[in-house]
Every structure is written in C-alpha cells, then in structure tokens.
C-alpha positions as CSV (number, residue, x, y, z in Angstrom):
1,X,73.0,137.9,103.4
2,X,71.2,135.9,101.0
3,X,73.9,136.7,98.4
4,X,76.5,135.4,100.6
5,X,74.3,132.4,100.8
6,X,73.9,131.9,97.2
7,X,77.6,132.4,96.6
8,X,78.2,129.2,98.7
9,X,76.0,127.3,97.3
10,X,77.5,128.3,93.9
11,X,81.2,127.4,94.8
12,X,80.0,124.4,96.5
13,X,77.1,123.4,94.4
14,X,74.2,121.0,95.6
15,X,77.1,117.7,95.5
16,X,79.5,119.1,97.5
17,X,76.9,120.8,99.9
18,X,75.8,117.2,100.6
19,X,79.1,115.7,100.8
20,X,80.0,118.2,103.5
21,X,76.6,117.9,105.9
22,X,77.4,114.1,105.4
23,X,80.9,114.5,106.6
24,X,79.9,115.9,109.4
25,X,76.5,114.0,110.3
26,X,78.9,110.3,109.5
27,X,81.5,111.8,112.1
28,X,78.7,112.7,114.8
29,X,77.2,109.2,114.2
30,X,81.0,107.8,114.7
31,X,81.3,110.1,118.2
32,X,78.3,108.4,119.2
33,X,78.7,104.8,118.3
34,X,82.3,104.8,119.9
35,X,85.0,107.0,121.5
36,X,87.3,108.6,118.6
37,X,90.6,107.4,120.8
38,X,89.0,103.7,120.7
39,X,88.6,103.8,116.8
40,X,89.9,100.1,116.1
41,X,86.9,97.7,114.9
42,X,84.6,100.9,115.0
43,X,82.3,103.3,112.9
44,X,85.5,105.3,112.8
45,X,87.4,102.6,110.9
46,X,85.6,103.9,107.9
47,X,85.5,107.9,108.4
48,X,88.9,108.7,106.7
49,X,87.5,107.4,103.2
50,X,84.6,109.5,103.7
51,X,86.5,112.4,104.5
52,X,88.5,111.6,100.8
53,X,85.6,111.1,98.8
54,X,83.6,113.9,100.7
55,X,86.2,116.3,100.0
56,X,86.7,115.0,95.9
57,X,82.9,116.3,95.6
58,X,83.2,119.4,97.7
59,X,86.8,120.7,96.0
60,X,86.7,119.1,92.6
61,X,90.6,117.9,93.5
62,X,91.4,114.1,94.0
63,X,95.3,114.6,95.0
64,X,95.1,116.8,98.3
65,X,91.1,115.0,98.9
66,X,93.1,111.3,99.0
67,X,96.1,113.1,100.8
68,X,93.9,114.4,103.6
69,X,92.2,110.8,103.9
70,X,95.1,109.8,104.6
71,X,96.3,111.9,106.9
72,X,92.7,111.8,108.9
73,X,93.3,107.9,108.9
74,X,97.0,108.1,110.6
75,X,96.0,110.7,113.1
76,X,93.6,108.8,114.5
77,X,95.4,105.4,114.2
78,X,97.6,106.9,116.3
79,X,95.6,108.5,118.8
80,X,96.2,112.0,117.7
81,X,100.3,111.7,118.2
82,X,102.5,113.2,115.9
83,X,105.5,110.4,115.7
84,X,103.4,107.9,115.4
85,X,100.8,109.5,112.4
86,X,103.8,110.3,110.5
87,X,104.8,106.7,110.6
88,X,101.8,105.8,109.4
89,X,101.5,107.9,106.4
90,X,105.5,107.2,105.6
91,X,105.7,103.8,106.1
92,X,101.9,101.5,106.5
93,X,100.6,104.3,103.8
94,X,103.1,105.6,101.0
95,X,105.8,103.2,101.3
96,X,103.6,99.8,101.8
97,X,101.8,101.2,98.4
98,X,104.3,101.9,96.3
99,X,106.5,98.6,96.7
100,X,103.1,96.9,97.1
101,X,101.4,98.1,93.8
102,X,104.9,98.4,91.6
103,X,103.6,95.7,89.5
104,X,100.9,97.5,88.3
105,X,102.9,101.0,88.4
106,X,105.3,98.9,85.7
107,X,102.2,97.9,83.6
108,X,101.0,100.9,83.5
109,X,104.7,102.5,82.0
110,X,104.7,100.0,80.0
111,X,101.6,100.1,78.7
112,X,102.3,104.1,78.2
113,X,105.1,103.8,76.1
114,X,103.5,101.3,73.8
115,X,100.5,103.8,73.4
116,X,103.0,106.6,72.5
117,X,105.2,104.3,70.0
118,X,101.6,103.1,68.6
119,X,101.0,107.3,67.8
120,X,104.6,108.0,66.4
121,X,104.3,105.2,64.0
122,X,100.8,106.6,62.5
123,X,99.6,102.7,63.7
124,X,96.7,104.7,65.8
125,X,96.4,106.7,62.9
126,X,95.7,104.1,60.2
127,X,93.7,102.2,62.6
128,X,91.4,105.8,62.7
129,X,91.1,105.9,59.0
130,X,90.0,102.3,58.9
131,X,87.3,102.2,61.6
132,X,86.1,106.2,59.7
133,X,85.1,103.4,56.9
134,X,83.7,100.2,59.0
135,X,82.6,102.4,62.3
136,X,80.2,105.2,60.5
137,X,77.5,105.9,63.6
138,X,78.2,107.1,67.5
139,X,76.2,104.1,68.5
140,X,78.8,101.4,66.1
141,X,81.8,103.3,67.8
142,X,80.3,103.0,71.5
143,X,79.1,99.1,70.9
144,X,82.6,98.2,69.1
145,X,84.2,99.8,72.8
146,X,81.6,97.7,74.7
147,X,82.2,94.6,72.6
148,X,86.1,94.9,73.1
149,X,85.6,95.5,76.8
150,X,83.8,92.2,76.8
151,X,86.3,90.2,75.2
152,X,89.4,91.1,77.4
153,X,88.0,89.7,80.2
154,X,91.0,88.0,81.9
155,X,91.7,91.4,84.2
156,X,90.4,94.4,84.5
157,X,93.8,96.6,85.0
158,X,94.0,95.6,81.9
159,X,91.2,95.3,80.1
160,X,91.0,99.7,81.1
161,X,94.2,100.4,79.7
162,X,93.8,98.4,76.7
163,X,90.7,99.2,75.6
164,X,91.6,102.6,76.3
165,X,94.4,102.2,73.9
166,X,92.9,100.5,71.1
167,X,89.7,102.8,71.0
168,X,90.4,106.2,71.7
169,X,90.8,106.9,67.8
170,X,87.2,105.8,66.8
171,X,85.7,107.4,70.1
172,X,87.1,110.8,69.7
173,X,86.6,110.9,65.6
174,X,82.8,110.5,66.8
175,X,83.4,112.8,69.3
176,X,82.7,110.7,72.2
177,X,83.4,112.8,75.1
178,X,86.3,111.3,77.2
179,X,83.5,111.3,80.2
180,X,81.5,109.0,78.2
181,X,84.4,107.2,76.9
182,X,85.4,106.7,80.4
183,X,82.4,105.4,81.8
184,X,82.2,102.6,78.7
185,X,85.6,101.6,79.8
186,X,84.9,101.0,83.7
187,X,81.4,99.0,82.8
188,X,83.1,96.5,81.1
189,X,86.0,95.8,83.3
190,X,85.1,94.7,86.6
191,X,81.6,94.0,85.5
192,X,82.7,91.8,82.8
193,X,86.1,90.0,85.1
194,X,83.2,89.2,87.7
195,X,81.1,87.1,85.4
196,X,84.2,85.6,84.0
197,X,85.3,82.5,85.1
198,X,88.8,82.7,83.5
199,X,89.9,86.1,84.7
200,X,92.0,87.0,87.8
201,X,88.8,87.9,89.7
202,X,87.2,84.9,89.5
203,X,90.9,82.9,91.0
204,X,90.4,85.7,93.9
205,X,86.8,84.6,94.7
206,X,87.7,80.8,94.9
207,X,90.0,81.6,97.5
208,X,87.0,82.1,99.8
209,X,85.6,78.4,99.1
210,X,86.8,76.9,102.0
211,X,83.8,75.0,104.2
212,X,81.2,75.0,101.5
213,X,82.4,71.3,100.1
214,X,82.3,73.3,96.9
215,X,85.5,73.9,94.7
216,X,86.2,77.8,94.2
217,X,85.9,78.1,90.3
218,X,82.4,75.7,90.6
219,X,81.3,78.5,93.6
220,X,82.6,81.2,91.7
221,X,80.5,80.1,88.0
222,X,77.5,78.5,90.1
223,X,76.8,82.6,91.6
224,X,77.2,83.9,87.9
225,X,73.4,83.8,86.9
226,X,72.1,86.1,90.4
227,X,74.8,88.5,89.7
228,X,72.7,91.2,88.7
229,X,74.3,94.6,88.5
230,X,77.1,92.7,86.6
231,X,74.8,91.5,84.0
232,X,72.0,94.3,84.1
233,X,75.2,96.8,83.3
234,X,75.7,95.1,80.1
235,X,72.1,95.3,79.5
236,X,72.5,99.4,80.7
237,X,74.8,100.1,77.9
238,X,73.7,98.2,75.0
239,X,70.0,100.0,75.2
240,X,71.6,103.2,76.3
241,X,73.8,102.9,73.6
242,X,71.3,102.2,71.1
243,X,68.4,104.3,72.5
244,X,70.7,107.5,71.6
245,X,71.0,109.4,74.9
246,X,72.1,110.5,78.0
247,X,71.0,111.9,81.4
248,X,72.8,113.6,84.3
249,X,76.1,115.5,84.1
250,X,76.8,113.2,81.1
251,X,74.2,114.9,79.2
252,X,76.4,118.4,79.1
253,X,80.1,116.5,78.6
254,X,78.3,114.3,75.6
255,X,76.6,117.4,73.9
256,X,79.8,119.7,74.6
257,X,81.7,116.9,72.4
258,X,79.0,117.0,69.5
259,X,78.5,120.8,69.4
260,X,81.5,122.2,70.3
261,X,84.1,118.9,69.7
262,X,85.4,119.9,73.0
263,X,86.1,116.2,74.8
264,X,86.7,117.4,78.0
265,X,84.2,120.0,79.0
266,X,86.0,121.0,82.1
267,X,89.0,120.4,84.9
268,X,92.4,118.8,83.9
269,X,93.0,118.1,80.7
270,X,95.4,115.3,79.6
271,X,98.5,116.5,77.7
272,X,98.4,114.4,74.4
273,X,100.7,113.8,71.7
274,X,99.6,114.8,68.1
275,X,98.2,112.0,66.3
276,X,101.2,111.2,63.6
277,X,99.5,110.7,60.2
278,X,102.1,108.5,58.6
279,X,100.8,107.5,54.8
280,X,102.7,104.4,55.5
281,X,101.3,103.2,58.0
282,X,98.8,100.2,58.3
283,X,95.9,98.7,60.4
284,X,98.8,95.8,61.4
285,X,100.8,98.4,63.2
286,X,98.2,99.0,65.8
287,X,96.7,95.2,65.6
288,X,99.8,93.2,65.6
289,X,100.9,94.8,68.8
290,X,97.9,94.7,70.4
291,X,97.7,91.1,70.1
292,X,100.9,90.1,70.7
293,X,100.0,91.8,74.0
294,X,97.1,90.4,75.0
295,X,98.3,86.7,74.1
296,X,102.5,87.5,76.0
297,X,100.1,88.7,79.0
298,X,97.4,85.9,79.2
299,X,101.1,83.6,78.6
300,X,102.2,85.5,81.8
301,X,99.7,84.6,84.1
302,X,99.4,81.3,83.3
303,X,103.4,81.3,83.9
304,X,103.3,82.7,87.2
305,X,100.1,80.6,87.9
306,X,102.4,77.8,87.6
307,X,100.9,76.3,84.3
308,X,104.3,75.0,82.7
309,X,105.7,73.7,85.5
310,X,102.5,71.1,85.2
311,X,99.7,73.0,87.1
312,X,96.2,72.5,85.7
313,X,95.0,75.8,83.0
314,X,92.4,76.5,86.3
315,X,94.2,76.0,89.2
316,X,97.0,78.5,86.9
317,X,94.8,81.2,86.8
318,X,93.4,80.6,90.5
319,X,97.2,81.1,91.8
320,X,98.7,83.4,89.5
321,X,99.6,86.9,90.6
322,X,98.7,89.8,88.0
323,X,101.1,92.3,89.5
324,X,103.7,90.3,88.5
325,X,102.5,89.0,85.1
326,X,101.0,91.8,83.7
327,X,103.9,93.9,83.5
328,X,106.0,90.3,82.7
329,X,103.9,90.4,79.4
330,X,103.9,93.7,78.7
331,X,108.0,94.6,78.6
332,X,108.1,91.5,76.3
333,X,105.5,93.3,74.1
334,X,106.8,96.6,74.9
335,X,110.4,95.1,73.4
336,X,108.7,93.7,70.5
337,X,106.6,96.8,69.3
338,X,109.9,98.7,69.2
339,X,111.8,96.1,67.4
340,X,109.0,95.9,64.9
341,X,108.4,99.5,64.1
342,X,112.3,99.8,63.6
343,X,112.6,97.2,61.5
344,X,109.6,98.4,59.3
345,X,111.3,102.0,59.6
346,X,107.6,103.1,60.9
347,X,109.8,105.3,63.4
348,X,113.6,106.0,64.3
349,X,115.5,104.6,67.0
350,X,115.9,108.1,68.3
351,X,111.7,108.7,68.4
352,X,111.5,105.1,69.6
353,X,113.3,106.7,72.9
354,X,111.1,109.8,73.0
355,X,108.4,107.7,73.6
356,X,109.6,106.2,76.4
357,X,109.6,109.5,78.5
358,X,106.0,110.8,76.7
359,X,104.8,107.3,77.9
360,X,106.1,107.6,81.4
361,X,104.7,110.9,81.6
362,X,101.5,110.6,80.0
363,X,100.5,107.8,83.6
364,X,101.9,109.8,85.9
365,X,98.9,111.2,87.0
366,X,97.0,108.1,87.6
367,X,100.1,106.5,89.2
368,X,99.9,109.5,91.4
369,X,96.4,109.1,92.7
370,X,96.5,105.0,92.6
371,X,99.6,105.9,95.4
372,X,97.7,107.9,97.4
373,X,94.2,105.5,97.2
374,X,96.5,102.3,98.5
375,X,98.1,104.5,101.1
376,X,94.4,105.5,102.2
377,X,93.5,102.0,102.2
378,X,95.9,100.6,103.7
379,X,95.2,103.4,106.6
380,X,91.9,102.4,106.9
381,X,92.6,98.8,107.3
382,X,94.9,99.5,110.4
383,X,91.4,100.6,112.0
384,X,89.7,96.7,111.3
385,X,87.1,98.1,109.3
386,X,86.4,94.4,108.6
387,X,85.4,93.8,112.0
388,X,83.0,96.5,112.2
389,X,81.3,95.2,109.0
390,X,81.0,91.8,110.2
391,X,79.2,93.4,113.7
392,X,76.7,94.9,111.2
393,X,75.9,92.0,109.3
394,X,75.3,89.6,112.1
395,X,72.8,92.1,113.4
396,X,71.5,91.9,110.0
397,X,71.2,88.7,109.6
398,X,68.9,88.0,112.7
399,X,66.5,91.1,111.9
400,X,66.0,90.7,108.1
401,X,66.8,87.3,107.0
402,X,63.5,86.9,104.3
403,X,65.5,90.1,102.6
404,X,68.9,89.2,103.1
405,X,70.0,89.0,99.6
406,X,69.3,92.4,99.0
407,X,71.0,93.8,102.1
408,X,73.9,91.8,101.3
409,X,74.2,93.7,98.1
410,X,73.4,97.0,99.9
411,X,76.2,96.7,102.5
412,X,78.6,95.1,100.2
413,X,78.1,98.4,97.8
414,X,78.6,101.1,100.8
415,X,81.6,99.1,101.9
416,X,83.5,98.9,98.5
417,X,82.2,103.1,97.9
418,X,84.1,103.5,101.4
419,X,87.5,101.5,100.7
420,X,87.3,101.4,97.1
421,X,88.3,98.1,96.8
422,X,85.9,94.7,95.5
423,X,88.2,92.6,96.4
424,X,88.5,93.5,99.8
425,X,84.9,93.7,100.5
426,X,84.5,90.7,99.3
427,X,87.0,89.1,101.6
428,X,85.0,90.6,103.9
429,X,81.7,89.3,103.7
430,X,82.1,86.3,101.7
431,X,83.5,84.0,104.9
432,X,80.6,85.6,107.0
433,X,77.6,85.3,103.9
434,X,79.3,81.2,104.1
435,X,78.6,81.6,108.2
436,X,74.8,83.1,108.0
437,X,73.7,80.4,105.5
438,X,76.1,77.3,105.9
439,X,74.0,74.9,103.5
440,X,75.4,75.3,99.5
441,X,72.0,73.3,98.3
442,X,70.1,76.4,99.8
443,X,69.6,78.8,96.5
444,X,69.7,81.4,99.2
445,X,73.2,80.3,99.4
446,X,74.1,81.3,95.9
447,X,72.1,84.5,96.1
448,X,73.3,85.6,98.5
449,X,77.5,85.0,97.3
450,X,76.0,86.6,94.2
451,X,74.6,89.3,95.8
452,X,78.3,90.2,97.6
453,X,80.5,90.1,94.6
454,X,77.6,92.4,93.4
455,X,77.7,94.8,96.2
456,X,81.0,94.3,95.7
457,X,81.7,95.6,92.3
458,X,79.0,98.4,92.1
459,X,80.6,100.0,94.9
460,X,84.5,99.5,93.2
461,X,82.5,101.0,90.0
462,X,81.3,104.2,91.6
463,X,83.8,105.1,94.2
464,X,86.7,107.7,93.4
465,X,89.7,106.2,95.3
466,X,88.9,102.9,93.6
467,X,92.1,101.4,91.4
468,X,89.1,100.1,88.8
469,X,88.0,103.3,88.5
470,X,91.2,105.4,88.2
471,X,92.6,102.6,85.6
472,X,89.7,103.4,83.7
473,X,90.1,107.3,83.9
474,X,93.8,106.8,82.8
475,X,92.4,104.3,80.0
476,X,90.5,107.1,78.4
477,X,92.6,109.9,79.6
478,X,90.0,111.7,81.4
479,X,89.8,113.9,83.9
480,X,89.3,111.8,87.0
481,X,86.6,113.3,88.9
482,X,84.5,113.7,85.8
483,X,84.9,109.9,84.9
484,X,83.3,109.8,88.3
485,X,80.9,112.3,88.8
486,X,79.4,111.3,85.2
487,X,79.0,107.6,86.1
488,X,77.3,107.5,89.6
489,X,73.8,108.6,87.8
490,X,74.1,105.6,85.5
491,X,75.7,103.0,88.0
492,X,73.4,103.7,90.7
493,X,70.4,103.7,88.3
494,X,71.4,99.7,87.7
495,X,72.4,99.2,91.8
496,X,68.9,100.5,92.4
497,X,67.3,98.3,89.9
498,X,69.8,95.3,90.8
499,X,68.6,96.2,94.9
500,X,64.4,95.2,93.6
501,X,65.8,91.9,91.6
502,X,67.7,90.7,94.5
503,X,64.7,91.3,97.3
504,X,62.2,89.2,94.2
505,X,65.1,86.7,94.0
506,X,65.1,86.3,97.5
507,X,61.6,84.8,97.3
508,X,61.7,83.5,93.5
509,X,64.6,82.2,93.9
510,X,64.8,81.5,90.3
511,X,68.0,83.2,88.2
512,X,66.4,83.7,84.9
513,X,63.1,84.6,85.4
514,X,64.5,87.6,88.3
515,X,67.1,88.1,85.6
516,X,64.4,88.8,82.7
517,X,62.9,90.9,85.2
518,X,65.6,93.1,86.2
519,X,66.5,93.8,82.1
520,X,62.8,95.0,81.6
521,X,63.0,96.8,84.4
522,X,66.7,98.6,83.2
523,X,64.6,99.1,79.6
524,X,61.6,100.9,81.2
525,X,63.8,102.9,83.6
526,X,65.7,104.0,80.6
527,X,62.5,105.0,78.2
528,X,61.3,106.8,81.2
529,X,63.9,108.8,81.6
530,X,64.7,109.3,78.0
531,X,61.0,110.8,77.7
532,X,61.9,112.8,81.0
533,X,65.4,113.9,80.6
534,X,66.8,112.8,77.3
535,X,65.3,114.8,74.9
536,X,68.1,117.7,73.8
537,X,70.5,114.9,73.4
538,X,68.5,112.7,71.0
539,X,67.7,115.5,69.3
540,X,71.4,116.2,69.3
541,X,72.7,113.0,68.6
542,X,70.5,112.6,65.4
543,X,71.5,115.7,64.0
544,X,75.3,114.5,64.5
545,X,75.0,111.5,62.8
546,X,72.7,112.8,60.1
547,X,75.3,115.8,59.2
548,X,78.2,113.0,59.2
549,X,76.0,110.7,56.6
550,X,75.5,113.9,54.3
551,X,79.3,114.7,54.3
C-alpha cells in the first residue's frame, strides 16, 4: 500500500497533488456558495479556468488541460445539455477566437517567416558571431535581453516575439536555458507596456477614465510610480541577473544548460532550423530588418489610431487597434526582408519560399494553445465572472478599507491567474476601484488604480492560459509549461514583496519612499535565498564563465 502511495505521488508530484485537492476543495466551495445549474454571476463563473490550469500542473499537457476548460465551461453554461454545450464550444468558444484573435494569428506567421528568412540568410548567424565578441559573460547576454525588452515597449505581443527573435543567438551561445530565456522575455513585456505611457496598454487603461475629471493617459502616467510589481520586476532581474543565480525549478533547467548544453531539460521540444553559417553574411542582415520592423509597426498603429488623418500622436495610440496594425506592419516588413535578401543574393527565391512554410510551422503550436485560451475565456465570460468579482470587492471594501490597496492587488492577481487576461481584469475592477474611492485628489485614489493594473499584470504574468505568457513561450521557443512552472517562484516572490509595499503605501502614502522600500526588500529576499538555495548554481555559473574566459 505505501508503494502504491508513493507511486502517485511520483506521477503526480507535490504540484499536481495540490492542483487536484484544489480542484476539488474550489468546486465544493462553488456547490456551496450557489447551485451549479444557477452558475451565472457565481463562484462557478470562475471554476472552468481552474479546472485548465489545475489540470496543466497535474498532466504536464496544456492542449487537452485548455480543451477540457473549455468544455467544463460550455457544459455548465448550458445547464448540462448537449446541443446547447456544443454551441458553445463551436461557436462563443472556437469560432469567436479564431476570427476574433486573427490579427494576432497573422503577426505571429508573419513574424515566423521573417525569423526563418533571418536563419537562411546567416543574418542570425553573423549577428551570433558579433555579440560572441561584445556579449562575453551570461550576466551581459541576460541584461542585453532585459535592456531590449525594455525598449520595445509599445506592445507586448510584440515586444515577446521580437525580442525572442533578436536574442535567441546570444542566449543559447551562453547556454541560457530556453526556461530562463523565457521567463526574461515575459518580465519585460507586460511589465514594461504597463509603465509605458506610449504602448497599447496604456491607450486600453485610459479607456476606464470616465468620471474621475481626469484625462486617461494623465490617470494612466499619474498611477506609474505605486505600480510596484511592475517596477520591483525590473529591479528582480537586474540583481538576479547580476547576483549569478537561480532558485526553484529554474535552478535544474539553468544548470542542465551549463553542464550538459541541453536548453530544454524536459517536455516538447521546438523543432528548429539549423542555424545557416553564411561567410557573407553581416550584422545589417539581422539589424536592418529588425528595424524596419519595429519603425513599419509603431507607423501602423499610429495609422490605424488615426494619426494621419489629423488625430493627435496620443489620442493615436489611445484608439488604435494592435490586431490590426501589428500584422499591417509586419507583411510590409515581411515583403521587404525578402526583397532585400534577394537582392543581396543572401538567399534564393526558391529558399525565400521554404521559409514561408518553416515559419508557419514553427507558431503553430502557440497559435494552437492561444485558440484554445480565447475559447476558454470567452466561456468563462458567458458565466459574468465580472459580476461575481464586483460582489467580492464591495464586501471588501466595507470590511478592510485602511488595507484596501493591498487587497486590490490581491484580488486583481487571482482574477487575471483565473482568466488569464490583464486587460480584462482590469476592466473589471478599475470602474468599481473609481466607485469605492470617487475623489482623484485622495492618494488612496492612485494607489489603489496602481494597485489593479498591478494585480492585474502579476496574475497575466504567472497564469498558463494567459496570451502574454504563451507569446513569450513562443518568443523563446520553449516548452510552454516549463516557461510557466519556472517563473511562478520568481513572480510570486515579487507579488509577495509588492503585497507588503502596497499595505505600507496604504498608510505612507508616499510613492518613492514605499518604492525604495519594496527594492531593498526584493535585494534582501534575493541574498537570502541565494545563501539558502543558490549555492550549486553560483558555483556553477562561475565555473562557466571562468572556462569561457580561458578559451
């Protein structure tokens, strides 16, 4: 018997044993709270995501986990009849995500088939020998990913897939596993579009201005200094970064990399095309591209956003649609890149249109689970999960107003984890945050919007049906549920530190000091745990980068 025990909790392990008595206590919890076949506006609004992300830690699988979310979340929209469920999945699910999200499933094509011409003309290839002589250390080629993170800020679909694109080189020649890789990616996309005030995010939040006498972008950059887990992230990855190690599952995908070279570790590996080393080729033909990118897609938005047609550069950005302009600016850059290389004879016209089925093929996967997240949202929100949240928080609001802040962030972070969407959370609680305090003068005020589009990202971060999250996975071309698994440690190490700096802002109510606060805080959590957890690793990392000095 005890074998039999131990042979569970083997093929489960300690995660998925949790996920599973969770699954079942959230569903008793929901049977109690409110009848299953009276589900709308209810606890049970938000059980089919945490049946999906339950499942993704108990079977290691994301494609059947989302599938099954799904499916929970049309059976009981329709009260447990067959017709009906069906119609759901079909039609308010599948359907409604694909046309929906076919913006982004362009982009992401696009963006696929310039990654594979970028390989076949030896552009990522020269831009690998170049960083081998400017980016020499683990820590320069981690910091360079972070720094290039930061500075495509104006979305952060695309700030994964770019990044991704431009860095992988540098990242696996100092065999950065792609877990690691991943997780540098994600930290500086929403994080950074949240704390941008040119950035598609930022035009989302100003939509939720209304009856605060306060313009959107003004809200929007006056809530920038009390977002903490934005800006104590940054600080996360610069000292981890710098302090040379890791803790967690991280730990064995990071010292897997460096001793074996293996990237991966374990689960689905990304097919890859071998990296062509063309003697001809220079740093320009990975650059030029790149930029010509970034500028045709920043172009794009303001475009759709309505600037040359005499819209203000703001109010552009506030209106524009990224769905439609991202993949506007990348087939114009997709177009160019292949003109360019077959002009400089870099590659054929007959390997120019290999690439374009390697490129389909290499986002198929992510498209695949980004499908099935929508579909699961969009399931969910046929239940009102929005009401139920706003029940919650008014009950809140009367019981624990001195800590408010901090309970804003709280339920703003379980929310987004749930529905893996910011966006949508913040819709949420941003109109009844605007309700509980009503004066903008009170700093409360700003703390607490702060403290939502907090809440509100560090749940998109960590939650596996999140688009953020699987943008990033594809960025990197990891294996999804690592990407996940590996970042929850680190990302609920800040939301834990971010949780104390909002209840001391909520009686400080000053942004730099709490911010000063909350980065000492992030430094001693990490030399703690370094002298706790993190010792193989340094030791490990040290030795790396002292054998690559003596070669």
């Amino acid at each position: 018997m005890p074998k039999k025990e131990s042979s569970i909790v083997q093929k489960l392990g300690v995660s998925g044993i949790i996920a599973a008595i969770f699954i079942v206590v959230f569903a008793i919890a929901c049977a109690v709270q409110s009848s299953i076949f009276n589900p709308v506006g209810t606890m049970w609004s938000l059980f089919p995501p945490v049946v999906a992300i339950g499942l993704a830690l108990i079977t290691k699988e994301v494609y059947s986990s989302l599938f099954i979310g799904l499916l929970v979340g049309a059976i009981i929209s329709a009260n447990f009849k067959f017709a009906p469920a069906m119609d759901i999945i079909i039609n308010d699910g599948l359907v409604s995500a694909v046309s929906g999200t076919a913006g982004i499933f362009l982009f992401l094509v696009f963006l696929g088939i310039i990654v594979s011409l970028l390989n076949k003309s030896g552009g990522s290839a020269a831009f690998g020998r170049w960083a081998q002589t400017h980016i020499k250390t683990r820590v320069g080629a981690m910091l360079a990913t972070f720094a290039l993170g930061v500075l495509i800020f104006v979305d952060d679909y695309f700030n994964c897939l770019t990044v991704g694109a431009v860095m992988k080189p540098i990242t696996d020649s100092h065999k950065i596993s792609r877990a690691k890789f991943s997780y540098l990616i994600d930290a500086t996309a929403a994080p950074i579009c949240m704390i941008a005030p040119i950035s598609s995010w930022a035009a989302a939040v100003s939509q939720y201005a209304e009856g605060t006498d306060v313009s959107g972008i003004k809200l929007f950059c006056m809530a920038i200094p009390y977002n903490y887990y934005s800006l104590l992230t940054l600080v996360f990855i610069i000292a981890i970064s710098i302090m040379r190690f890791d803790y967690g599952p991280m730990t064995r995908h990071e010292l897997n990399a460096i001793l074996n070279g293996d990237l991966y570790t374990e689960g689905e590996r990304v097919p890859e095309e071998d990296t062509v080393q063309n003697p001809n080729s220079k740093l320009l033909d990975l650059i030029l591209p790149v930029v010509v990118l970034i500028a045709l897609c920043v172009l794009a938005m303001l475009y759709v956003g309505g600037f040359f047609s005499g819209v203000n550069f703001v109010d552009a950005f506030s209106d524009t649609d990224a769905t439609v302009a991202l993949p506007w600016g990348a087939l114009l850059a997709l177009i160019f890149t292949m003109v360019y290389f077959i002009a400089r004879k870099a590659i054929t016209f007959k390997e120019t249109m290999e690439s374009i089925a390697s490129g389909f093929n290499a986002m198929i996967s992510p498209i695949v689970i980004l499908t099935l997240a929508i579909s699961l949202k969009n399931a969910t929100g046929l239940l009102d999960s929005s009401a139920f949240v706003e029940g919650v928080m008014e009950g809140v609001a009367g019981n624990l107003a001195a800590f408010l802040p901090a309970v804003i962030f709280v339920v703003a972070t379980l929310i987004a984890f749930a529905t893996g969407t910011s966006w949508g959370t913040f819709g949420i609680l941003i109109p009844i945050v605007i309700t509980v305090f009503k004066d903008p003068s009170n700093p409360l005020f700003l703390i607490g919007i702060s403290a939502c589009l907090a809440g509100s990202v560090c749940g998109d971060h960590i939650s596996p049906i999140s688009d953020t999250t699987i943008m990033s996975s594809a960025g990197a071309q990891s294996n999804h549920l690592n990407h996940v698994s590996t970042q929850i440690p680190y990302a609920l190490t800040v939301a834990g530190i971010s949780f104390l700096t909002f209840i001391i802002a909520g009686f400080i109510q000053n942004a730099i000091i709490c911010l000063a606060l909350g980065a000492a805080f992030v430094l001693l959590a990490l030399v703690v745990l370094k002298a706790k957890l993190g010792k193989d690793a340094n030791e490990a990392y040290l030795k790396f980068e002292e054998e690559n000095k003596s070669e």
